[in-house]
N, C-alpha and C positions, 0 to 999 in steps of 0.2 A: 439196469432196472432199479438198481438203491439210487440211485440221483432221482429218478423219476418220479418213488415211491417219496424222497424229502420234498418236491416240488407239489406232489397230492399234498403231501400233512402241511405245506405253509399258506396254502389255496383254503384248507382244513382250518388253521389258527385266523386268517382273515376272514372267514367267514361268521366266527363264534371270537371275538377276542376277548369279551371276559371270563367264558368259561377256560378260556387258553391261560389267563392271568391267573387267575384262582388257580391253577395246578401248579403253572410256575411258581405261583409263590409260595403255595405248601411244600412241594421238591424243594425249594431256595430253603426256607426255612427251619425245614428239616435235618438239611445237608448241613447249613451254616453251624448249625446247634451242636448236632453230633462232632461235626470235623473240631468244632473249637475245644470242644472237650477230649476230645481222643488224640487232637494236636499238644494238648498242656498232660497228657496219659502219658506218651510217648517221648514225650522230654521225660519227664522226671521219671520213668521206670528204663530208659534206657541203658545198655549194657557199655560202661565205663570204659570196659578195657577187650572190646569184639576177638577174637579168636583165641584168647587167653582167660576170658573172666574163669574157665571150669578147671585150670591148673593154678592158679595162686591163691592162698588158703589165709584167714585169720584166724592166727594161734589167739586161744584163751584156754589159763589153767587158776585151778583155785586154791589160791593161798591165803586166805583168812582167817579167822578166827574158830574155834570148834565153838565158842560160846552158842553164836547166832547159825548155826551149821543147820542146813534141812536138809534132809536126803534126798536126791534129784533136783534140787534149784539149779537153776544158769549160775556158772562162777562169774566174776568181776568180767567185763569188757576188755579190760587193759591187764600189764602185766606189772608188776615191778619192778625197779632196775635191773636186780640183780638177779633175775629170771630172764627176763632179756637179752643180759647179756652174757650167761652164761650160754643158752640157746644160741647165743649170737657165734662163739668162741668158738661151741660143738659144731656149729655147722653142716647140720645132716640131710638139709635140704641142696636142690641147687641152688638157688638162692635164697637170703633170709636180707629182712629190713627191721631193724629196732627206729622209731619213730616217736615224735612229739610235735606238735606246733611251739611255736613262739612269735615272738615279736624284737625287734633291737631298733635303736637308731639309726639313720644310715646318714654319715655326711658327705653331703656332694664337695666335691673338690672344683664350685664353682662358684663367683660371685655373688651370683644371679639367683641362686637355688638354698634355699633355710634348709636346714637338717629336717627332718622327718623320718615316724615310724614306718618300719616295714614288715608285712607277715614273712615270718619264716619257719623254715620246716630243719627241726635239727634230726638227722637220719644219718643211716649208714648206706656204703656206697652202693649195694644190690640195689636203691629204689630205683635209680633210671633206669638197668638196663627188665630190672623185672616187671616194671608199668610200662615199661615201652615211652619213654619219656620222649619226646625229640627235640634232636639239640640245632641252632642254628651257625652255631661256632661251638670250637673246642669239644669236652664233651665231660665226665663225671669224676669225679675223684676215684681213688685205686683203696682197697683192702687196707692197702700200706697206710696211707695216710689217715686212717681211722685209727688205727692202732698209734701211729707215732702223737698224735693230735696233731696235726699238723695244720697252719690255718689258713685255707684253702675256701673257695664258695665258689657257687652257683647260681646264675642270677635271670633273673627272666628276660624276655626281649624287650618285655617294655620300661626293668629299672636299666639296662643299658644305653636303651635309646634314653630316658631321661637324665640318666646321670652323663651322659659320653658322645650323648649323638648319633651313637653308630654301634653296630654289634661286632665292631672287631678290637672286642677288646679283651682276651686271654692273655693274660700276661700281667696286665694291669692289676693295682689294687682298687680296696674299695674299701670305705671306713664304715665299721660294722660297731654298734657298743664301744666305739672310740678305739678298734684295733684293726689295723690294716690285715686285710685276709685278700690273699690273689686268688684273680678268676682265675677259673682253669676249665668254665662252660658256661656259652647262653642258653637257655631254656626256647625252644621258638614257641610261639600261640601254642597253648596247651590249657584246656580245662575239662579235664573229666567229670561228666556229669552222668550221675551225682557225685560229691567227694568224699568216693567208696571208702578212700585210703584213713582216710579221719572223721569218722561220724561226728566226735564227740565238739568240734567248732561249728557243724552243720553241716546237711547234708547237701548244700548248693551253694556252699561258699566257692568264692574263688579260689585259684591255684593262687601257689605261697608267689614271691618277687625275690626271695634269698633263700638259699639252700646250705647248710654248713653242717660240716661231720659234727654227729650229735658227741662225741665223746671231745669234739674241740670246744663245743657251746658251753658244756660243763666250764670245761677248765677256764673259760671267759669269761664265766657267769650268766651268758646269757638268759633273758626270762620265759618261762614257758606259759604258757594259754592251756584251756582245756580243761576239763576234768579233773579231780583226783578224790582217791577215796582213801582215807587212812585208816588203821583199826587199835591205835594204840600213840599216845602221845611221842614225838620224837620231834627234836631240836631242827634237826634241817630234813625235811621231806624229798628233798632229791636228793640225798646223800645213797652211799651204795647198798649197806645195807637197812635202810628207812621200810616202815612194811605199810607203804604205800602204792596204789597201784594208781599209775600215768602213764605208761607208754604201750602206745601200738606195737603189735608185731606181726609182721606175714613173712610168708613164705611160696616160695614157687617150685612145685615139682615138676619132675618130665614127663611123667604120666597122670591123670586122674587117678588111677588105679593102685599109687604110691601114697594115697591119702591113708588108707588103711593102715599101713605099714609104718608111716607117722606117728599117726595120732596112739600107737601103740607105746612106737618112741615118748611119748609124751604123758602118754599113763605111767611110764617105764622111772620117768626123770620124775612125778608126781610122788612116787612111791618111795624114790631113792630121797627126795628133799624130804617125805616124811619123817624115813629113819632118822634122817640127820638131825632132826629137831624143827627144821626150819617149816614144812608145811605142817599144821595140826589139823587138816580135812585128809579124807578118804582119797583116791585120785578122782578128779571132777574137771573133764576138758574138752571143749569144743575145737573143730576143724572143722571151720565152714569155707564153701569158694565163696568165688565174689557174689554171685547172682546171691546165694544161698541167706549171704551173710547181710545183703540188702534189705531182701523177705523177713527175715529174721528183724533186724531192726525197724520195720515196717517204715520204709524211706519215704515211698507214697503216701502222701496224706490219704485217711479215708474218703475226706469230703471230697477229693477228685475223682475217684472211684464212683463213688454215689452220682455226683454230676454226672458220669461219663453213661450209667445208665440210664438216667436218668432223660440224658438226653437222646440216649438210643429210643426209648421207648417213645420220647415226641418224637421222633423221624417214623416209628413205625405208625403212629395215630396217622401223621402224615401223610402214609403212605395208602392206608386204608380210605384217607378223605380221596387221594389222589383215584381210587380204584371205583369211586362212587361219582367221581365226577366221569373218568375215564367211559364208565358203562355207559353213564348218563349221552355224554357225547357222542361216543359209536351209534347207539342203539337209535341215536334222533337222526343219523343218515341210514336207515334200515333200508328206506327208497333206493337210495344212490346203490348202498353195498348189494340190493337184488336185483338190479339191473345189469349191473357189473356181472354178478354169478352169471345172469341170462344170456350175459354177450358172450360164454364161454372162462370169463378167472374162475380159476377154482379158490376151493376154500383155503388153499398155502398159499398163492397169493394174497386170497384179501386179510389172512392171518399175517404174513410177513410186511404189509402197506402198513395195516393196524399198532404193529410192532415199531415197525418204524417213526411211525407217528410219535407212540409213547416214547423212544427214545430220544426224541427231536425235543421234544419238552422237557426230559431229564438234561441234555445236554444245555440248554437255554437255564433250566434251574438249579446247576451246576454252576455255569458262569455266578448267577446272580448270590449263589449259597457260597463260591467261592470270598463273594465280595464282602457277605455278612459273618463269613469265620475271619478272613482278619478285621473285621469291624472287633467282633469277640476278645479276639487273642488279643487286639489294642485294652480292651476294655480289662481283662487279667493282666496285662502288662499294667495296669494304674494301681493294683491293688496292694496292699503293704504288707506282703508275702516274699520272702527270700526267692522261690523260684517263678515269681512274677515275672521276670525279666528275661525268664527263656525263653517265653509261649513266644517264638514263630513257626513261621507257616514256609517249609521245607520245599525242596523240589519233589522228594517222594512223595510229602503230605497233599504236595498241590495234584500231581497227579492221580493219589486215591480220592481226590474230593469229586473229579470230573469224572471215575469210575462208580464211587457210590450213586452219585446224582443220575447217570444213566442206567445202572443195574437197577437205582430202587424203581426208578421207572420203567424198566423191561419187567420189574417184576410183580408194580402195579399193572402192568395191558396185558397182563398175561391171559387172566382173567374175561375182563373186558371184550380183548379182541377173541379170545376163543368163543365167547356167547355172538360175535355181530358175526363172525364167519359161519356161524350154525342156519342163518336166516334163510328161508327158505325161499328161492326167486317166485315162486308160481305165485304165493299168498303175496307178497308186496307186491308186482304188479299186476294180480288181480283187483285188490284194494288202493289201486293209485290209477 
């Protein structure tokens, strides 16, 4: 009966084809609009780190000044070193990560290849297994080698294919800041979007190319990127005790339900740096997870939000033209649909042919809406936005395009086909 009832609705579109184009292209248009913007939603509010973002936490405590002091402000983003790294020492989490960006040279040990800058990330060895990093060889440095400074790196798949040709190279060196430091992991494709882990380079940067124990980058000098905030003059700002705040810190518990217990921890260590001189605020500390801490720094631009309803609401105009035209079209075969009643259909019948109809049309303006959302998502990919470059069009996104396009349409004929099923046989062919 459904194949029979798509063969009425194409008999239906050949007989009326522009009132058939006008629908399609309101559905097309509608669809394309919304999908493109709720495809560029979907990138950039997606969940970085899926079954884990509501266990791993960014630590912030505030250690500034009592001058500029307000009661209930947000403290500093970042920490100091030597909060960091005492945190780091105590170890009261499962895991905990002290973190920076940077940059260093890197020289290829090839003819063919100039030296060149590399992003890197100087951290401690909890970040891979508490991101969930994945490795394509080898895998992360140990505890140990954080504490000896040992000089050790990590490097991505794509600087080993460019330095080496091939990702089997654990073992080997690699000339970083002009000091050879051995791989001991490749990084495989990896880019968390957004780049939860370090707001402060942006929030759709790329993943780093070199990874080196942050207490070995020290000792090499390495240079750091990012942020910093000072609140009193001092000679060297990444020195240990400098009262500068630069470095990321998270944490990963076993339960959600250990955040509490934490961040008590952490009013606890707030209190005790008081006494000692070293903090001169109140305790003032946040523990946000990841999702939390995204919302919190408002990652998604507003104007994509705005767009995204914006576009909602032309798919709804759309959908209202689509239900004026839909009536329009039914109601001009009242003939046909009361002859039909007469010959015995009943009214679920000519309800469910009607429905079908409207879905036939969404599916047609579905395909055509599919073709003007990556028309869309090309047109945001040209723009001079950092996460311009994400906006594609998914296997799931593909699949809700050809679901919206047919629901809006079952939910345009709803309407429609319930007033042509109401028509009374005797009155139309009495008057025919």
């Amino acid at each position: 009966m459904f194949g029979y009832y798509v063969e009425l609705a194409i008999r239906s579109f050949r007989r009326n084809i522009a009132l058939t184009v006008l629908m399609v292209l309101a559905i097309a248009f509608g669809v394309g609009a919304s999908m493109t913007t709720l495809t560029v939603l979907r990138v950039l509010s997606a969940d970085p780190i899926p079954g884990k973002s509501n266990r791993v936490f960014y630590v912030q405590l505030d250690a500034g000044p009592i001058e500029s002091y307000r009661q209930g402000e947000e403290p500093d983003e970042q920490l100091t070193r030597a909060d960091a790294e005492a945190l780091l020492r105590a170890g009261r989490a499962k895991r905990q990560a002290m973190m920076t960006s940077g940059a260093a040279p890197i020289s290829p040990d090839r003819d063919d290849l100039d030296p060149f800058f590399g992003e890197g990330r100087w951290t401690s060895a909890d970040f891979f297994p508490m991101f969930g990093v994945p490795f394509v060889a080898g895998g992360p440095w140990s505890a140990e080698d954080d504490a000896a400074q040992n000089r050790v790196a990590v490097i991505s798949r794509a600087l080993a294919e460019k330095l080496f040709g091939t990702t089997a190279v654990v073992g080997r060196n690699v000339k970083i800041g002009g000091h050879d430091l051995g791989i001991v992991g490749v990084i495989d494709r990896w880019r968390p979007i957004p780049h939860f882990y370090d707001l402060q380079i942006g929030a759709y940067a790329d993943a780093e190319q070199v990874y080196v124990p942050f207490s070995t980058a020290r000792a090499l000098g390495f240079e750091r990127q990012g942020s910093m905030s000072c609140w009193d003059e001092v000679e060297d700002p990444l020195a240990l005790g400098a009262p500068c705040t630069w470095i990321q810190y998270w944490v990963e518990l076993d339960r959600p339900g250990e955040a509490a217990a934490f961040r008590d921890y952490l009013v606890g260590y707030s209190e005790e740096a008081r006494a000692a001189g070293r903090f001169q605020r109140p305790p003032n500390v946040r523990l946000r997870n990841v999702v939390e801490h995204l919302d919190h720094a408002k990652v998604v631009p507003d104007d994509v939000r705005l767009q995204t309803w914006l576009a909602l609401g032309f798919l709804l105009v759309c959908l209202v033209n689509t239900v004026g035209l839909l009536l329009t079209k039914f109601l001009r075969r009242s003939a046909d649909i009361g002859v039909r009643r007469a010959l015995g259909a009943s009214k679920r019948s000519i309800f469910l042919q009607l429905l079908v109809e409207a879905g036939t049309i969404g599916l047609a303006g579905g395909v055509l809406g599919l073709g003007l959302a990556w028309l869309g998502l090309w047109a945001v990919r040209q723009q001079p936005t950092p996460h311009a470059a994400l906006a594609h069009l998914d296997a799931p996104m593909l699949l809700i395009t050809f679901v919206v396009a047919i629901a809006a349409s079952l939910l345009a004929g709803l309407v429609p086909a319930w007033r042509a099923c109401q028509i009374t046989p005797a009155i139309q062919l009495k008057s025919h």
